[in-house]
C-alpha positions in Angstrom: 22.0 -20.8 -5.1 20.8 -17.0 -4.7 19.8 -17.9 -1.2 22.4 -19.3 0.4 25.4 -15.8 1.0 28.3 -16.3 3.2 27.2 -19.8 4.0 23.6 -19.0 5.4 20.6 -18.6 3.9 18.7 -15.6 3.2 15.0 -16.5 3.4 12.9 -14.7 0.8 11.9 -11.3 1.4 7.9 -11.7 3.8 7.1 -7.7 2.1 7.4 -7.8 -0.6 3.9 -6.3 -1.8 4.4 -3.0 -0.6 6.8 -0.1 -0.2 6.0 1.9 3.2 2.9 2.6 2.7 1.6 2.6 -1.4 1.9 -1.0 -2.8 4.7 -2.4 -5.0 3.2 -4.2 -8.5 3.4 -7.8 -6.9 0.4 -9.7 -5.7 0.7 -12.2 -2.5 0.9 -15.9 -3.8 -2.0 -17.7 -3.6 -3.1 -19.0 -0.4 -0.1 -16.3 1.4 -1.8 -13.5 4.0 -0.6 -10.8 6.5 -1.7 -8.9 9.0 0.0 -5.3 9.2 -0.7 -2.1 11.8 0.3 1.3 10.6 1.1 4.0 13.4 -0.7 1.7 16.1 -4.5 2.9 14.8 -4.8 1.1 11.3 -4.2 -2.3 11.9 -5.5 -4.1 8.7 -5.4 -7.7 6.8 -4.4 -9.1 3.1 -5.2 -11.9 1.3 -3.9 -13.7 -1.4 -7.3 -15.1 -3.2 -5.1 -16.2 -6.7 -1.3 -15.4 -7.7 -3.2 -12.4 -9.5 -5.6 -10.8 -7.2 -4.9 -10.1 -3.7 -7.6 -8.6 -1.0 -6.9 -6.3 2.0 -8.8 -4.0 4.8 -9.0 -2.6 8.0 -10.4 0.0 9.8 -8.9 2.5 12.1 -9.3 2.1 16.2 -9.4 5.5 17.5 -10.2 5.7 21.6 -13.2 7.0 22.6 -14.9 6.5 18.8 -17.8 5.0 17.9 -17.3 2.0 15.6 -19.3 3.7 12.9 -17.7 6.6 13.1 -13.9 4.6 12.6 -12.9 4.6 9.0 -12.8 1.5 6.9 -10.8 0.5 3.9 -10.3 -1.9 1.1 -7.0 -2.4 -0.5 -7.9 -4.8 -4.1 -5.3 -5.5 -6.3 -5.3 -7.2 -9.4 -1.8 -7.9 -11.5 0.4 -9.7 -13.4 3.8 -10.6 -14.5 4.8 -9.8 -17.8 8.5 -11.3 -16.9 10.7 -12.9 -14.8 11.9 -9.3 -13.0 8.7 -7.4 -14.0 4.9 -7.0 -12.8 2.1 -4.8 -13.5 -0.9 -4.1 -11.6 -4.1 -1.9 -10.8 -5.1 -1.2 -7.5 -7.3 0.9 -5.0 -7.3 2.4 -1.8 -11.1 2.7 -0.5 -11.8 4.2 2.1 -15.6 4.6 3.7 -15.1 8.0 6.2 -18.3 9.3 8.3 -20.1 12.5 7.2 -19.2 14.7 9.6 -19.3 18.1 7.8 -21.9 20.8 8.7 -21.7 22.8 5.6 -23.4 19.2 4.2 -26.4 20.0 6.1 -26.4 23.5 4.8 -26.9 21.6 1.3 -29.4 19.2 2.7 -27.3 16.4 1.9 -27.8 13.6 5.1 -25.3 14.3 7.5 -24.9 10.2 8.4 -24.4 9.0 4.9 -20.6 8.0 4.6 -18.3 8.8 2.1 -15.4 7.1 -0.1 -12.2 8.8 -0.7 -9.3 6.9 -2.4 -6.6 6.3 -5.1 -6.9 4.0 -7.8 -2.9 3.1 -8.5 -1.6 1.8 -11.9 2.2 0.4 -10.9 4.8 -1.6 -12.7 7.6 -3.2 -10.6 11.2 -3.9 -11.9 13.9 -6.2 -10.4 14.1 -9.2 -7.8 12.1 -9.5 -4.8 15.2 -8.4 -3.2 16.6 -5.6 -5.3 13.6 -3.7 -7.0 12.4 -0.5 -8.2 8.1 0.8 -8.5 7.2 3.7 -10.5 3.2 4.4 -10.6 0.3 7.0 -11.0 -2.2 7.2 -8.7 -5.4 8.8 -9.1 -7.6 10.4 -6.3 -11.0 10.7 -6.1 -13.7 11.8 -3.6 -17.1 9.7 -4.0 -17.9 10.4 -8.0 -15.0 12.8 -8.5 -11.4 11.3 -9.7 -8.7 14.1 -10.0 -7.5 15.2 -13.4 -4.1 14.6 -13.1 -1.8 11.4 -11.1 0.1 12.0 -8.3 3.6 9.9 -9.6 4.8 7.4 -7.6 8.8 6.2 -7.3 10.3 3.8 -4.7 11.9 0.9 -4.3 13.7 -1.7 -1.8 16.7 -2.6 -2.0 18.2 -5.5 0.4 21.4 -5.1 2.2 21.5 -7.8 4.8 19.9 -11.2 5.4 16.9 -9.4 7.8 17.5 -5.7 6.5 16.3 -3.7 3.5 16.7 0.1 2.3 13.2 1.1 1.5 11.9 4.4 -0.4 8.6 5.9 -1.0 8.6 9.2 -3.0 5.3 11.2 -4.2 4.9 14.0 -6.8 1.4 15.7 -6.4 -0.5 17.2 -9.2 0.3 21.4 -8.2 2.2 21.0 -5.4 5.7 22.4 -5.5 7.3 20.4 -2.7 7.4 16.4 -3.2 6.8 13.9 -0.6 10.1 12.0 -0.2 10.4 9.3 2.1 13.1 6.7 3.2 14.1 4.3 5.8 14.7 0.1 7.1 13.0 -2.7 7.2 14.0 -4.8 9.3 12.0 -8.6 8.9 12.2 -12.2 10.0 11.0 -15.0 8.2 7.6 -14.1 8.5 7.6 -10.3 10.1 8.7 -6.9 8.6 9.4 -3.6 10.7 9.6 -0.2 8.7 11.6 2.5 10.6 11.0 5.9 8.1 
């Protein structure tokens, strides 16, 4: 069998949903959840609600802010598998910030009405749950404005040890001449992952 190398088994990988930070094309199983923190101040939640659609959200916890002044997020995705080694899904990244701006109330827009701010994702995923690669676009948008042009995403995992993976995370904004490139482990258990990037 796949999971049993060198006479032990290699339990199946517990992130496989996501890259560092911008999701991979698979949904959570049905009935499967996680809780994840990124840099200590986003700790947030995902849901598996069918093998198609999985739910997530958080908000930040900055010190010394009031909780309606944190940010929130929702992170839906919707996808499926086309074959054995590949999936396709849309996605978002919501995220409800507090009007802070002064030149708003320059405009006599209300200062205290929040805002959304985003990226709605189209990815496909290729490969194993161990061994994969995720190219997508991803639109931003700021309340009713979506950008004209994708930022391009490519990444992928690839594992190297029964609790260790290679993972990479690499953007390509719309007029900007510099890409973000990204790499690093994860380390994981059965049931946790660590990213070191």
């Amino acid at each position: 069998s796949d999971a049993i190398k060198d006479g032990k088994y290699w339990f199946p990988n517990p992130n496989r949903t996501r890259l560092l930070f911008g999701p991979t094309a698979r949904n959570l199983r049905q009935g499967e959840g996680y809780f994840n923190d990124i840099y200590v101040f986003f700790p947030g939640v995902a849901y598996g609600l069918t093998d198609n659609f999985t739910i997530g959200g958080g908000m930040s916890l900055f010190p010394g802010v009031d909780f309606e002044d944190q940010l929130f997020y929702l992170t839906p995705k919707i996808g499926v598998k086309l074959q054995q080694d590949l999936d396709i899904s849309a996605s978002a990244i919501i995220i409800r910030i507090p009007d802070t701006d002064d030149e708003l109330d320059e405009l006599g827009e209300d200062e205290d009405s929040p805002k959304t701010l985003g990226v709605l994702f189209g990815t496909m995923t290729y490969g194993t749950d161990d061994k994969s690669a995720t190219f997508g676009l991803g639109f931003g948008y700021y309340d009713n404005d979506i950008a004209d042009k994708p930022a391009v995403l490519i990444g992928g995992e690839y594992r190297i040890a029964r609790r260790a993976s290679l993972v990479t995370e690499n953007w390509v904004f719309p007029e900007v001449d510099e890409p973000l490139i990204s790499y690093g482990v994860r380390v994981f258990g059965e049931s946790l992952a660590v990213d070191l990037a």
